[in-house]
C-alpha positions in Angstrom: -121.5 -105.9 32.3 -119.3 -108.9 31.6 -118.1 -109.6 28.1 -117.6 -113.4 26.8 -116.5 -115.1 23.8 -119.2 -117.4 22.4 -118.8 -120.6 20.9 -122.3 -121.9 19.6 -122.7 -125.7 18.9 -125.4 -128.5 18.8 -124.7 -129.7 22.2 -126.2 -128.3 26.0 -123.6 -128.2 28.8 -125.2 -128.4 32.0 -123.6 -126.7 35.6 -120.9 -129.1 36.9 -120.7 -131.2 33.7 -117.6 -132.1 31.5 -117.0 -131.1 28.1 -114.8 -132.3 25.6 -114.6 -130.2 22.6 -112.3 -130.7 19.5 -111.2 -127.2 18.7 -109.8 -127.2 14.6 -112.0 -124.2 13.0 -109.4 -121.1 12.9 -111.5 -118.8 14.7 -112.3 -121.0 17.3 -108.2 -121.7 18.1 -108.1 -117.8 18.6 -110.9 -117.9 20.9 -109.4 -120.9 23.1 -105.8 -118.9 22.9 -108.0 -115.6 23.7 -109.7 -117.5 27.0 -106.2 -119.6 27.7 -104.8 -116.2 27.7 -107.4 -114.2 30.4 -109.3 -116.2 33.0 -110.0 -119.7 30.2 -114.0 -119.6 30.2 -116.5 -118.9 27.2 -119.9 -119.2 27.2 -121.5 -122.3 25.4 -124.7 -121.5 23.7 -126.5 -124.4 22.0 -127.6 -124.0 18.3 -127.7 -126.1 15.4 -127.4 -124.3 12.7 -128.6 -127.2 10.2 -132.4 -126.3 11.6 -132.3 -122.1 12.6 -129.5 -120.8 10.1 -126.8 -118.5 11.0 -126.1 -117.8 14.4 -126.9 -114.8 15.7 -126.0 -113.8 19.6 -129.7 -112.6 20.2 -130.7 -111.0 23.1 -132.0 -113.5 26.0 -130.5 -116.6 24.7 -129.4 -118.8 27.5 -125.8 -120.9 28.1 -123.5 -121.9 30.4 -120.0 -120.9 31.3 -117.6 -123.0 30.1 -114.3 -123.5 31.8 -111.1 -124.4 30.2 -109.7 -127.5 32.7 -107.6 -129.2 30.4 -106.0 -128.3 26.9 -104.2 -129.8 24.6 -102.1 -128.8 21.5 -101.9 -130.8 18.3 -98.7 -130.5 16.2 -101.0 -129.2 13.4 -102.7 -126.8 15.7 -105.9 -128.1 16.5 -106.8 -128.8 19.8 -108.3 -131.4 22.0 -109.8 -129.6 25.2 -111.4 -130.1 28.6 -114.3 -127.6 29.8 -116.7 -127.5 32.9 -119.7 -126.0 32.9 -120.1 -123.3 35.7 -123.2 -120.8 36.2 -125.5 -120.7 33.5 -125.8 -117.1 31.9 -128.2 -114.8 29.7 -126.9 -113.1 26.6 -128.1 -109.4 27.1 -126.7 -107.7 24.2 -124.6 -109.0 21.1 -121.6 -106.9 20.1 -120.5 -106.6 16.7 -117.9 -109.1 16.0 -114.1 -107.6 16.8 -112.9 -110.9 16.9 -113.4 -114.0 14.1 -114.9 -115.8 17.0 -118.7 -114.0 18.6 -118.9 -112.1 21.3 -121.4 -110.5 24.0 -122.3 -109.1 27.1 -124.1 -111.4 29.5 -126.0 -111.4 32.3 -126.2 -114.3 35.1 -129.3 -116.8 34.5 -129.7 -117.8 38.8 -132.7 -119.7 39.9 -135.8 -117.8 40.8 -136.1 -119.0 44.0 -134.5 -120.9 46.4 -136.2 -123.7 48.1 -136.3 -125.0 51.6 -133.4 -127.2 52.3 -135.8 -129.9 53.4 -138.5 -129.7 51.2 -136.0 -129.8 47.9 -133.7 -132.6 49.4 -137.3 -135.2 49.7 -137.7 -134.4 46.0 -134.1 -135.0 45.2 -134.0 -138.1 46.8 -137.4 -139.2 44.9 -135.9 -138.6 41.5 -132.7 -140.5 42.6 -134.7 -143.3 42.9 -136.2 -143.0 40.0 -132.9 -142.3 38.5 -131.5 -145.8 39.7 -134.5 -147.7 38.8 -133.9 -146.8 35.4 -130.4 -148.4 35.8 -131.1 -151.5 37.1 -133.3 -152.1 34.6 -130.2 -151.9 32.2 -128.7 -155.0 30.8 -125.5 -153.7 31.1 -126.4 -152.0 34.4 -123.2 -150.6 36.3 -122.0 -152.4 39.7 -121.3 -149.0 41.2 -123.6 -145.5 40.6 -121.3 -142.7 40.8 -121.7 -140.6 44.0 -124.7 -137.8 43.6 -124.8 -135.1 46.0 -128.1 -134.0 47.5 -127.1 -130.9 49.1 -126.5 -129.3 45.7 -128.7 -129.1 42.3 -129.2 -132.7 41.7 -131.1 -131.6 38.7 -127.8 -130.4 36.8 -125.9 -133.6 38.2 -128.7 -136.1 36.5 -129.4 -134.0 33.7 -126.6 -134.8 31.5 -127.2 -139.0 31.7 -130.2 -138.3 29.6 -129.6 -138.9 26.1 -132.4 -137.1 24.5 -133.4 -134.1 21.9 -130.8 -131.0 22.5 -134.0 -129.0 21.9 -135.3 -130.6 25.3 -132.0 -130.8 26.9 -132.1 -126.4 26.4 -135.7 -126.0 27.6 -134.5 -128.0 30.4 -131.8 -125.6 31.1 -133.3 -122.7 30.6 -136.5 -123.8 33.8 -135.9 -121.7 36.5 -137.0 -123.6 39.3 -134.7 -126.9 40.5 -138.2 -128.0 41.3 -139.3 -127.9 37.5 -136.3 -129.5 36.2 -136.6 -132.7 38.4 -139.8 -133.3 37.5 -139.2 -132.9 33.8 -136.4 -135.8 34.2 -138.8 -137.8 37.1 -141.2 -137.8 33.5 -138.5 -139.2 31.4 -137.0 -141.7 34.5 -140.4 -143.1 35.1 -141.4 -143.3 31.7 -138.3 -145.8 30.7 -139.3 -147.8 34.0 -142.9 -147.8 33.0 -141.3 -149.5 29.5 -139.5 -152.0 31.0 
């Protein structure tokens, strides 16, 4: 089983999304040195600790890889960094902490199923839609949408435009099914055209 340093905050990173984190807590400079040091990725489990307490690296929680692309020292030792997220993983067991920084084994969090190329590109392109109804609708719509790729999870691409509860952003992680996760944001995308 693979072992990864955790770094819990209020935030969700989704698969393919950008990252940048402001690393100043001591234990958290280790970890980043720790990952800078080995292959640069940690996992990035969301929790708030102002509403559940403590953190505790329970068995099943879900994140997401993290991937160090850029990093940046500060002459007082703080640091500005870059992260990707990559697959999304399962913690299966919590190991006591060796480190200042948490720790434990994980498991990878894959879809369920895979659908059929055709049948999950007409729903893609559905939500896309959607998706670019809601900004043309905005008064300060863009000129230009950034390119989205249908042959890949379009779900994961969209997902991070939504500025919504983290609480909803996780659950929307955590669905299993590419399927489930567009309609979740088709809900939210028609429901701001339906407002406007």
């Amino acid at each position: 089983m693979e072992v990864l340093p955790l770094f819990p905050l209020a935030v969700v990173l989704y698969p393919g999304a950008p990252m940048p984190l402001h690393i100043f807590e001591p234990r958290y400079r280790r970890m980043v040195a720790r990952c800078l040091e080995y292959d640069k990725r940690f996992g990035l489990v969301y929790h708030d600790s102002d509403e559940s307490g403590p953190f505790l690296n329970d068995r099943g929680r879900v994140g997401t890889v993290a991937f160090i692309e850029r990093f940046q020292l500060m002459p007082d030792g703080r640091s500005l960094i870059l992260a990707r997220g990559q697959d999304r993983f399962q913690i299966r067991k919590g190991i006591e902490q060796r480190e200042l920084y948490y720790e434990a084994e994980i498991q990878p969090y894959p879809d369920q199923t895979r659908p059929r190329r055709e049948a999950i590109r007409a729903v893609r392109e559905r939500t896309l839609e959607l998706f670019q109804a809601v900004v043309q609708r905005l008064d300060d719509a863009p000129d230009e949408l950034p390119g989205f790729d249908l042959d890949t999870d379009l779900s994961f691409q969209l997902a991070p435009t939504v500025q919504i509860d983290a609480r909803w952003q996780q659950s929307l992680l955590e669905l299993r099914e590419e399927c489930h996760r567009l309609e979740r944001l088709d809900a939210v995308f028609q429901a701001a055209v339906d407002q406007t």
